[in-house]
PDB file of N, CA, C and O in Angstrom:
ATOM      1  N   UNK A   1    -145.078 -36.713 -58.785  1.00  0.00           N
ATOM      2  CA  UNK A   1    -144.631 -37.167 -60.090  1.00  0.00           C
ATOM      3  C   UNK A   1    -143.585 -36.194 -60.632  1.00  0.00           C
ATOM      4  O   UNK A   1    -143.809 -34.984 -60.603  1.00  0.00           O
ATOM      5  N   UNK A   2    -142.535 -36.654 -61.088  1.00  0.00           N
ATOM      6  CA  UNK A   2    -141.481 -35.811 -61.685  1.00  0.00           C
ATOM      7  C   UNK A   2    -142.011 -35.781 -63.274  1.00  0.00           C
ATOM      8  O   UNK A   2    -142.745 -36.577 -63.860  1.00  0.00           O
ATOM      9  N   UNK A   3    -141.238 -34.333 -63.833  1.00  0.00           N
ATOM     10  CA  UNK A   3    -141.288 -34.322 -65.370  1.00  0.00           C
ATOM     11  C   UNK A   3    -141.065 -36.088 -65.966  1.00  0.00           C
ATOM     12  O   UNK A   3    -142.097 -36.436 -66.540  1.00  0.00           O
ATOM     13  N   UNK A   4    -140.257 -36.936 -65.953  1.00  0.00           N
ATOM     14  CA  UNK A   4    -139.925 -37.656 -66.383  1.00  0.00           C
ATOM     15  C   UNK A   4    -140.694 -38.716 -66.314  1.00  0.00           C
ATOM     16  O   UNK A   4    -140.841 -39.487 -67.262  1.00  0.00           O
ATOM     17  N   UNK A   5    -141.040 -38.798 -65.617  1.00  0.00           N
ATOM     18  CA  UNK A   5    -143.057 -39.865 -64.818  1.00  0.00           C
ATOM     19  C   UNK A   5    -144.141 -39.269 -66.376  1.00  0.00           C
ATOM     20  O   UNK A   5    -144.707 -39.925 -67.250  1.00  0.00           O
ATOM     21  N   UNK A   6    -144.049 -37.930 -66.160  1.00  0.00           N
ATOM     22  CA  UNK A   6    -145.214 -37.569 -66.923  1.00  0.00           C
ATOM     23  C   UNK A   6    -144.644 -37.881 -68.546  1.00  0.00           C
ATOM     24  O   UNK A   6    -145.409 -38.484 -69.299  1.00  0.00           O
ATOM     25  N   UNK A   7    -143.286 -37.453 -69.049  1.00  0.00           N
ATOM     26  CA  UNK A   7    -143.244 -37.856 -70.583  1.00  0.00           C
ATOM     27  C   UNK A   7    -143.324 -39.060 -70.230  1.00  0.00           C
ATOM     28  O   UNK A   7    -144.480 -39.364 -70.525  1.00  0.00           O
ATOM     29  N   UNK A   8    -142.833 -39.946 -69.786  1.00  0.00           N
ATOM     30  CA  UNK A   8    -143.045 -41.495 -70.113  1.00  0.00           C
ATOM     31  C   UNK A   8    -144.319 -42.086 -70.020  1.00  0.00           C
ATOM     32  O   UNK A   8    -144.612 -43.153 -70.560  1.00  0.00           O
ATOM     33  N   UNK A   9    -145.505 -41.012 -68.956  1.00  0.00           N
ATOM     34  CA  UNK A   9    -147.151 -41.614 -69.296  1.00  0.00           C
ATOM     35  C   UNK A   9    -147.340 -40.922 -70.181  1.00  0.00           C
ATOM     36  O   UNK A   9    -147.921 -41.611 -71.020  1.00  0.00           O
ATOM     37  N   UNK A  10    -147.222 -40.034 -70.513  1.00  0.00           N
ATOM     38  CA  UNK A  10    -147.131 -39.358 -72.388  1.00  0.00           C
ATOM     39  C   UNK A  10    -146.778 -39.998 -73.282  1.00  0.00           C
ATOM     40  O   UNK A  10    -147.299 -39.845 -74.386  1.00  0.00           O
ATOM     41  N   UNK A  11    -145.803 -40.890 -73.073  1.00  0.00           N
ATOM     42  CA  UNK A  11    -145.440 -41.688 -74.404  1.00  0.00           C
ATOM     43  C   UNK A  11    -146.263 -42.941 -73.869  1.00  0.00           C
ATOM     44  O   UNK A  11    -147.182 -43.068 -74.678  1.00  0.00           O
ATOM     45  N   UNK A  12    -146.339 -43.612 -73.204  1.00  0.00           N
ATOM     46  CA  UNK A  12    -147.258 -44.704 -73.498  1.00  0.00           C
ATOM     47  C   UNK A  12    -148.259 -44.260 -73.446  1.00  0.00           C
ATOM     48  O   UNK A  12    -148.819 -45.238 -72.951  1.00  0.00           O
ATOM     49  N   UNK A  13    -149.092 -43.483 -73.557  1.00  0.00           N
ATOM     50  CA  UNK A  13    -150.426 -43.030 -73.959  1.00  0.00           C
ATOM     51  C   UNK A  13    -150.249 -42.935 -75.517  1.00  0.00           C
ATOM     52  O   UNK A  13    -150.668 -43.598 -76.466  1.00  0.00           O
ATOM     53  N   UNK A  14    -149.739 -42.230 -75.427  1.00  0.00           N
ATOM     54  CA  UNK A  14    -149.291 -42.109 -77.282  1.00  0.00           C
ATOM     55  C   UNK A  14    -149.389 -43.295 -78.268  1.00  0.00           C
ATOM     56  O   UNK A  14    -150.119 -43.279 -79.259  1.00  0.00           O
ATOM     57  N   UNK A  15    -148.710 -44.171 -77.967  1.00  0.00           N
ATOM     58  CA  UNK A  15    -147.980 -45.670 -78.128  1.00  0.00           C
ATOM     59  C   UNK A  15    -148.994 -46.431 -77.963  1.00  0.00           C
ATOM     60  O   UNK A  15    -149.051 -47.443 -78.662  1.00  0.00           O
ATOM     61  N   UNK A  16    -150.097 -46.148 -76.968  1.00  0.00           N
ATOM     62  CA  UNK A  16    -151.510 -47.141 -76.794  1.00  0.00           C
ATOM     63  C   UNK A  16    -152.571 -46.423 -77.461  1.00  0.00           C
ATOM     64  O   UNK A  16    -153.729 -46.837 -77.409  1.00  0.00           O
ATOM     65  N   UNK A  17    -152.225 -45.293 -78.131  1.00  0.00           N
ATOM     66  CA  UNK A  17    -153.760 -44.116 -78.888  1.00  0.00           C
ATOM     67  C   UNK A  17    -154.633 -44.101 -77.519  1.00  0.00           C
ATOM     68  O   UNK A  17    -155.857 -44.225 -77.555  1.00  0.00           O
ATOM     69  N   UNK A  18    -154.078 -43.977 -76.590  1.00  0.00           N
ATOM     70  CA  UNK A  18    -155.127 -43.600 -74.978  1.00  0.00           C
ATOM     71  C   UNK A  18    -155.274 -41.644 -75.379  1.00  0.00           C
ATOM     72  O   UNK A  18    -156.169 -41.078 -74.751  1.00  0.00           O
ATOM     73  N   UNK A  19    -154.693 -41.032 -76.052  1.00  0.00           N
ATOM     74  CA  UNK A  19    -154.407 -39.452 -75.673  1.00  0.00           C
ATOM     75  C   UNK A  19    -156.047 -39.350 -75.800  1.00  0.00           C
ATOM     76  O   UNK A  19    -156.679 -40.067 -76.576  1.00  0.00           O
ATOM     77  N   UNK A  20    -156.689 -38.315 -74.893  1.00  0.00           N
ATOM     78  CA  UNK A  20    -157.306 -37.266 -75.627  1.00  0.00           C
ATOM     79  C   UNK A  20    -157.370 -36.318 -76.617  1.00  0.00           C
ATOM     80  O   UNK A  20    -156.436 -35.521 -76.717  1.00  0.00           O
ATOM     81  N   UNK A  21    -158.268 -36.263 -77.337  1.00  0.00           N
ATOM     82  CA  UNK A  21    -157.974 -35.445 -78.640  1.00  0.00           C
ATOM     83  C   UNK A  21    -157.800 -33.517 -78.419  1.00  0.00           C
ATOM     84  O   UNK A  21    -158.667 -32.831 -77.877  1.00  0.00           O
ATOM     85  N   UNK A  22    -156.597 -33.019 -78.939  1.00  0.00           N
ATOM     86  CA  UNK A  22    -156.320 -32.035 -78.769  1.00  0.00           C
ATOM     87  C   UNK A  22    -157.087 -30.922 -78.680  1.00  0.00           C
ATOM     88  O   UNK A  22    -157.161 -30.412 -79.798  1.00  0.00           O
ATOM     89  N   UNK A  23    -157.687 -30.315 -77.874  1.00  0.00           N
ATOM     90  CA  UNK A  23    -158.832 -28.994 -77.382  1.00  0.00           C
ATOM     91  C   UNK A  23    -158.177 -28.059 -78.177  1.00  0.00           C
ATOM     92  O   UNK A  23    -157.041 -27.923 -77.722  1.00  0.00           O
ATOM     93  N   UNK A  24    -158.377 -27.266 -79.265  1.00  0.00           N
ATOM     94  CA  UNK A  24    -157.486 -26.167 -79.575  1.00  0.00           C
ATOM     95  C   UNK A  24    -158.350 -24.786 -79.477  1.00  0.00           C
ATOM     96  O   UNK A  24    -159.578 -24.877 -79.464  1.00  0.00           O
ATOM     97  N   UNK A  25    -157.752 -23.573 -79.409  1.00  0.00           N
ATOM     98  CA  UNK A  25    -159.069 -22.955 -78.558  1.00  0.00           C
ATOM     99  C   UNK A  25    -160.101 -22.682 -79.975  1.00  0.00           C
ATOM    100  O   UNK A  25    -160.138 -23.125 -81.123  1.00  0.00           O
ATOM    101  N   UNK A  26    -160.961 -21.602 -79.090  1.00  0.00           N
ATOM    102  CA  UNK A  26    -162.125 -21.648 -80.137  1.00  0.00           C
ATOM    103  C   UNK A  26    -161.393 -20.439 -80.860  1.00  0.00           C
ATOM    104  O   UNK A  26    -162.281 -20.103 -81.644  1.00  0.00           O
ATOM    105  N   UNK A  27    -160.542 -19.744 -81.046  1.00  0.00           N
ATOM    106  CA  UNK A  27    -159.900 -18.349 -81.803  1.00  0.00           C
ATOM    107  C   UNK A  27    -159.181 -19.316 -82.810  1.00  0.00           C
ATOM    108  O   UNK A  27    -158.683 -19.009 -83.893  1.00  0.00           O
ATOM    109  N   UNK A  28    -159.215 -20.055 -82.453  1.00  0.00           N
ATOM    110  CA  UNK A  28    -158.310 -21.392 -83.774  1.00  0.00           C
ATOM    111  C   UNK A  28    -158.876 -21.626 -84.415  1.00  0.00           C
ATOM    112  O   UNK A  28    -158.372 -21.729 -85.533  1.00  0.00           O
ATOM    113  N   UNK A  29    -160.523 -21.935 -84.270  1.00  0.00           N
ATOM    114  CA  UNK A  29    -161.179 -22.602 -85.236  1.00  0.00           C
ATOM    115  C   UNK A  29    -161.714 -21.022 -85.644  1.00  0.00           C
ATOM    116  O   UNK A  29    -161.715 -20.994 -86.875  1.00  0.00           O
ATOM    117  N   UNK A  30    -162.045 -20.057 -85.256  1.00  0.00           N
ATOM    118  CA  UNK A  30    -162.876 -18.778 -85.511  1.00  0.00           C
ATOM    119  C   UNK A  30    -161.520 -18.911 -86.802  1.00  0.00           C
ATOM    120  O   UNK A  30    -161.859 -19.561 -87.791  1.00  0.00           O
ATOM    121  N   UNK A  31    -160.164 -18.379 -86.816  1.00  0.00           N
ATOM    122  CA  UNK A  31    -159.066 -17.826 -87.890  1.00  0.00           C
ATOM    123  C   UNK A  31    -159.492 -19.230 -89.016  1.00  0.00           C
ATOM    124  O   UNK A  31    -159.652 -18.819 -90.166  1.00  0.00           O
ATOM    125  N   UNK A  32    -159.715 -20.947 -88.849  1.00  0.00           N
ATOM    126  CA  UNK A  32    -159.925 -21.513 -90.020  1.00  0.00           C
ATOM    127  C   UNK A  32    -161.137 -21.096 -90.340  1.00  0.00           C
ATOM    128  O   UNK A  32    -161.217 -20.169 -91.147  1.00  0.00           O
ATOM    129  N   UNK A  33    -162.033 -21.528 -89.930  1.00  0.00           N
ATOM    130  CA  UNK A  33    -163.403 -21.084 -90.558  1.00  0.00           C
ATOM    131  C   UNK A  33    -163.529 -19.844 -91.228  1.00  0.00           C
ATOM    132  O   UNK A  33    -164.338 -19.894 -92.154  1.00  0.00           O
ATOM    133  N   UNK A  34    -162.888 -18.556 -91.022  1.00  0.00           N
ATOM    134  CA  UNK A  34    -162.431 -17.733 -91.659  1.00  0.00           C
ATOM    135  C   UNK A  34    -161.604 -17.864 -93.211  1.00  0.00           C
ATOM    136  O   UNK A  34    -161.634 -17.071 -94.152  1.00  0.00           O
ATOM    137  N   UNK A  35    -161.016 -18.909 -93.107  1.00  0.00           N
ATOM    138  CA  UNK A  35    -159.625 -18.915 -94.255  1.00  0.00           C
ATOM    139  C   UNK A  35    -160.611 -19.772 -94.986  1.00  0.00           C
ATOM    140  O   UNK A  35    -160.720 -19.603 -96.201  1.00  0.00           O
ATOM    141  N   UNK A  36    -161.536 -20.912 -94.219  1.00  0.00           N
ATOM    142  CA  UNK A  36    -162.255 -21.663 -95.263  1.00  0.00           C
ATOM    143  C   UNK A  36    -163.008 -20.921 -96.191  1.00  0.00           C
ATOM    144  O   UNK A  36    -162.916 -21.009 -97.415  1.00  0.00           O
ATOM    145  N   UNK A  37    -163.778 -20.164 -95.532  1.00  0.00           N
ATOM    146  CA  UNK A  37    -164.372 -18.946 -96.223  1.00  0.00           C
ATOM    147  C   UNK A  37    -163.869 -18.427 -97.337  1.00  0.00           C
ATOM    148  O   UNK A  37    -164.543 -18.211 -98.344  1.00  0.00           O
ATOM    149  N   UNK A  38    -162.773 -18.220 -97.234  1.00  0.00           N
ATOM    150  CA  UNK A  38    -162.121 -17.329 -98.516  1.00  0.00           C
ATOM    151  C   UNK A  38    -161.916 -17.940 -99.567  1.00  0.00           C
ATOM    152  O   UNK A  38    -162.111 -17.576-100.726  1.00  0.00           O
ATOM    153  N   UNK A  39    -161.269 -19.466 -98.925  1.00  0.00           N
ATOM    154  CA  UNK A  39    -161.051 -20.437-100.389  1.00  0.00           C
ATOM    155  C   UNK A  39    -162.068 -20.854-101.146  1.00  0.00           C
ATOM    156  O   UNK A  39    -161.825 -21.565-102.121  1.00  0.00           O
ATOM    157  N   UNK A  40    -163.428 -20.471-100.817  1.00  0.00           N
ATOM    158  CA  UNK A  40    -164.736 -20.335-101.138  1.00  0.00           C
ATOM    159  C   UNK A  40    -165.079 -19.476-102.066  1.00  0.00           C
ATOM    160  O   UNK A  40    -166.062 -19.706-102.769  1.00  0.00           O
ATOM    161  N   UNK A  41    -164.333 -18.353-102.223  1.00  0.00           N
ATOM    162  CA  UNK A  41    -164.370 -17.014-102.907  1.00  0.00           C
ATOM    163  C   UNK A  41    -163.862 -17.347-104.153  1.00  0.00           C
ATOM    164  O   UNK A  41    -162.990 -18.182-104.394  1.00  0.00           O
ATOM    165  N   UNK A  42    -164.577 -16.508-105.070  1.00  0.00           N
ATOM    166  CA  UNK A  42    -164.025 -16.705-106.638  1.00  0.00           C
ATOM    167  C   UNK A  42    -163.019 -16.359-106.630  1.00  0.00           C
ATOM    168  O   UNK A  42    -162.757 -15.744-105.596  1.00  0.00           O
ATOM    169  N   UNK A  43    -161.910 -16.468-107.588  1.00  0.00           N
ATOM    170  CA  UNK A  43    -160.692 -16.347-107.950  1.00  0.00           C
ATOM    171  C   UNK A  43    -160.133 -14.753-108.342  1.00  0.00           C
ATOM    172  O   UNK A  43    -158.983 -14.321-108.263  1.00  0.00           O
ATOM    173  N   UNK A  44    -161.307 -14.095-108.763  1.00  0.00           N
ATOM    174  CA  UNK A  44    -160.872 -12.837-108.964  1.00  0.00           C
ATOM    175  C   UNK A  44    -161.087 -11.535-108.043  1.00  0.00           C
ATOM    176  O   UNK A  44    -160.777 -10.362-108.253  1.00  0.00           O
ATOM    177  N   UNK A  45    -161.832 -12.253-106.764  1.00  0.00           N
ATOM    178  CA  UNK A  45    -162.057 -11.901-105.430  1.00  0.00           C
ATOM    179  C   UNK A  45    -160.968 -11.637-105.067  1.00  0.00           C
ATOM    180  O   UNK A  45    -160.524 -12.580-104.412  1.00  0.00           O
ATOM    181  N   UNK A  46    -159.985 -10.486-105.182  1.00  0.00           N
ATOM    182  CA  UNK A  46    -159.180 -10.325-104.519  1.00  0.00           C
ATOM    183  C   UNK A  46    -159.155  -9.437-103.195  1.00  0.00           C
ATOM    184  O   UNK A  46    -158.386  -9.620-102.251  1.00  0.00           O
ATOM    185  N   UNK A  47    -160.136  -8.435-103.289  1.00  0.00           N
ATOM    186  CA  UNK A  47    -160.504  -7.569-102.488  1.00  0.00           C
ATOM    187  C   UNK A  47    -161.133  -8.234-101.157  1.00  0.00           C
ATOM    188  O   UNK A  47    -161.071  -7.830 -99.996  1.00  0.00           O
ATOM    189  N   UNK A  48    -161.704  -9.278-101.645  1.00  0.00           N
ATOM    190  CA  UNK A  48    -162.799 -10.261-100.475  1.00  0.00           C
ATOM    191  C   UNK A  48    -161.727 -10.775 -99.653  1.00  0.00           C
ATOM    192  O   UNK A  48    -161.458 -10.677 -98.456  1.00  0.00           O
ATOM    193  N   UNK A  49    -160.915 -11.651-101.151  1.00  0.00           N
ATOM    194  CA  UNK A  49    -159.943 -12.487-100.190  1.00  0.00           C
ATOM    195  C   UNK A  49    -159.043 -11.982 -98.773  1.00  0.00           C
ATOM    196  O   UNK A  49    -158.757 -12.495 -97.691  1.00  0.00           O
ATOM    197  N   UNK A  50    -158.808 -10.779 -99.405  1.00  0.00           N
ATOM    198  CA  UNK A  50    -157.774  -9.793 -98.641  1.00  0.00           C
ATOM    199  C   UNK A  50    -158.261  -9.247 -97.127  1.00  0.00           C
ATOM    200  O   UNK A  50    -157.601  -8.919 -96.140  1.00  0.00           O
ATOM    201  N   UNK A  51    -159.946  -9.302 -97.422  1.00  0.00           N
ATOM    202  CA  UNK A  51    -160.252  -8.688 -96.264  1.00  0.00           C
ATOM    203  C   UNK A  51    -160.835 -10.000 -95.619  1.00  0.00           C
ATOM    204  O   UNK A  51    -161.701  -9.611 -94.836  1.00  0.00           O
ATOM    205  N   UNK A  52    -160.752 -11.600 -95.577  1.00  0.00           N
ATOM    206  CA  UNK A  52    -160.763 -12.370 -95.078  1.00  0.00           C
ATOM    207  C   UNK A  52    -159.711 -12.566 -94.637  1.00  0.00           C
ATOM    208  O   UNK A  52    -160.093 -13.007 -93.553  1.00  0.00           O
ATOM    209  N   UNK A  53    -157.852 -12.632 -94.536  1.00  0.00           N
ATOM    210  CA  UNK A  53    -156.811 -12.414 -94.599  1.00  0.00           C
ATOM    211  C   UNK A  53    -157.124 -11.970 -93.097  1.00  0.00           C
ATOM    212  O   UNK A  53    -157.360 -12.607 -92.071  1.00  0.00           O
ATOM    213  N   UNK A  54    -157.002 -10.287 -93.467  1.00  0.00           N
ATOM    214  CA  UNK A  54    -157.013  -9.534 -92.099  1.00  0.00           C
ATOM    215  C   UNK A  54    -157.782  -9.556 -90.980  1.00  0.00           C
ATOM    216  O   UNK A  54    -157.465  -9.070 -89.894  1.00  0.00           O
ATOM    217  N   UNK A  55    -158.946 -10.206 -91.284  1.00  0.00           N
ATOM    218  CA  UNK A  55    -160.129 -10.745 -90.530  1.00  0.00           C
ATOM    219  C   UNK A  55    -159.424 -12.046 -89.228  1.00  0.00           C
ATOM    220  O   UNK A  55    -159.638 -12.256 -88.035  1.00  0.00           O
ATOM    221  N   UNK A  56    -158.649 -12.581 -90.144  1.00  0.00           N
ATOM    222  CA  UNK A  56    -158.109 -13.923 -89.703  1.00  0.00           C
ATOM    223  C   UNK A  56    -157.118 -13.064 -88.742  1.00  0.00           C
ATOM    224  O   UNK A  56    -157.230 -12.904 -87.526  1.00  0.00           O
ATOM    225  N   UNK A  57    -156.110 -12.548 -89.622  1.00  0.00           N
ATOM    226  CA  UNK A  57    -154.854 -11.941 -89.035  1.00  0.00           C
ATOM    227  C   UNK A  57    -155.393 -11.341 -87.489  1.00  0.00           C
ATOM    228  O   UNK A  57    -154.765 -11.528 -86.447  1.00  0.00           O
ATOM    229  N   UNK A  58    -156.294 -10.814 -87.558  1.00  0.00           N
ATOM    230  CA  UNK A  58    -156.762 -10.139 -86.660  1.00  0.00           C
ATOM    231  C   UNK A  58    -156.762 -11.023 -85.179  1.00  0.00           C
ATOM    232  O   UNK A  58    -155.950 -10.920 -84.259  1.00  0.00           O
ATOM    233  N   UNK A  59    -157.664 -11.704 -85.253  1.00  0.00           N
ATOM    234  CA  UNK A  59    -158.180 -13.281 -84.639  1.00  0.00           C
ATOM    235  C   UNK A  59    -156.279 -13.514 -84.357  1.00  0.00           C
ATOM    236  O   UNK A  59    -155.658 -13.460 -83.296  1.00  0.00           O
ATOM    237  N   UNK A  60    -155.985 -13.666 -85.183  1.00  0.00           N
ATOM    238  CA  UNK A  60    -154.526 -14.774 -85.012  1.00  0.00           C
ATOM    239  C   UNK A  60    -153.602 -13.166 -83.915  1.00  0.00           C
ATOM    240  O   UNK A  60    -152.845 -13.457 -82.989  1.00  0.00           O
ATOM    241  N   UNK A  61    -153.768 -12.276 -84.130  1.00  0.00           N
ATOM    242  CA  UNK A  61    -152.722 -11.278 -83.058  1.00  0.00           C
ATOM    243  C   UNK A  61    -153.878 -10.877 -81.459  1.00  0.00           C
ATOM    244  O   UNK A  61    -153.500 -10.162 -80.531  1.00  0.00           O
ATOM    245  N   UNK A  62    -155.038 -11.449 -81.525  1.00  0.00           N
ATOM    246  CA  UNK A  62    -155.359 -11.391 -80.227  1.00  0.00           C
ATOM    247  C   UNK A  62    -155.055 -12.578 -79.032  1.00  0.00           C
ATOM    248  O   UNK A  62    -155.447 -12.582 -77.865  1.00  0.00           O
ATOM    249  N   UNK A  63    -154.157 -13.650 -79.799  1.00  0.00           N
ATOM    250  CA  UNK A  63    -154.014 -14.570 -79.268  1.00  0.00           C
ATOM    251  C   UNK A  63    -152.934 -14.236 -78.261  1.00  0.00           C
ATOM    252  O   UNK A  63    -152.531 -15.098 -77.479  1.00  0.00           O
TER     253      UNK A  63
END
């Protein structure tokens, strides 16, 4: 199969909703579940927020 075989079963997969749903890794969902967390945090949580931030950041530069 050439590149051009595969976008065109890419686009009619697309075009028919055949795709599988996107696997994204688990360090993806670890950095949201993280950020959800924070938006959870009271408003004057700034200290919390901040160290949910870097928590994430963290997660997001081992990628």
């Amino acid at each position: 199969m050439t590149l051009i075989d595969d976008v065109l079963a890419y686009a009619r997969a697309l075009d028919c909703g055949d795709l599988q749903p996107y696997n994204r890794p688990t360090e993806l969902d670890k950095v949201i579940e993280i950020l959800n967390d924070a938006l959870s945090l009271k408003a004057n949580s700034g200290g919390k927020i901040k160290a949910k931030i870097k928590e994430a950041l963290e997660v997001i530069e081992r990628l």
